[in-house]
N, C-alpha and C positions, 0 to 999 in steps of 0.2 A: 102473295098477299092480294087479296079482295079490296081494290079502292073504289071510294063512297064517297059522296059532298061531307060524311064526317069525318073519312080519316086526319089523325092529326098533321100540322107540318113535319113533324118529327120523322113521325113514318112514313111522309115523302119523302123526307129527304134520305133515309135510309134507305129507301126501294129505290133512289136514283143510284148514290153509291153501291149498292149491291149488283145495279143493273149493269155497270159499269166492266163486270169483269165477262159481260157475254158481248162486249168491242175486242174486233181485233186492231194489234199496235199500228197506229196510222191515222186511223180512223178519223174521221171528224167529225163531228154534231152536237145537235143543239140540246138543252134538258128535255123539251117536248117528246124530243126522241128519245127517250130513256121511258116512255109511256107506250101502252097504246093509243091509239087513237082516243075510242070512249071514253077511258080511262081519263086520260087528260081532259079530256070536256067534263067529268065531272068533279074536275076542282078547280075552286071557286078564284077570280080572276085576280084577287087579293092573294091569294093564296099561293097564285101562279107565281106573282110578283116579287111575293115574301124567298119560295121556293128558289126562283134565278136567285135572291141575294145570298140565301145560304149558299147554295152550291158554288158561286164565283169564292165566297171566302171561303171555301173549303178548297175551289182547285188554288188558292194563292196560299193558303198554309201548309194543312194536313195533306192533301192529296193534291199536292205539287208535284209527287215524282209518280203521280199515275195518268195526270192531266194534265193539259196546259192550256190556259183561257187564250185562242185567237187574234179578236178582236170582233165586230159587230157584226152583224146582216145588215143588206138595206132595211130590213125591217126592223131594227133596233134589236135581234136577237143575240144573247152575246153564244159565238160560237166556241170549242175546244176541241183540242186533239188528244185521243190516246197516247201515252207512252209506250 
């Protein structure tokens, strides 16, 4: 998938989940890292914001037994681990 300042949040956040099955079990990291680079720079800092909250309610519901939310970064990122 081609990400753009339009793509929707939706289809971030499904390009996050789907990114999810190319971690190996261990793993840790942040949403950003489910991008590339550019990629991430061009969605929009709202959107970023919006993004973290899905994905923490998605690792605490549906995708509890594929993730598990950490806890923060110094930098207020919230971190996870693969299962």
């Amino acid at each position: 998938m081609i990400i753009t300042k339009n793509t929707s949040l939706q289809d971030l956040f499904n390009e996050s989940v789907n990114t999810l099955s190319d971690l190996q079990p261990g793993e840790i990291f942040i949403v950003k890292q489910l991008f590339r680079g550019f990629e991430w720079e061009r969605i929009s800092k709202g959107n970023r914001t919006k993004l973290g909250s899905m994905f923490f309610n998605y690792a605490n519901s549906a995708g509890s037994s594929i993730i598990q939310p950490l806890g923060k970064t110094p930098q207020n990122q919230q971190q996870y681990k693969k299962l």
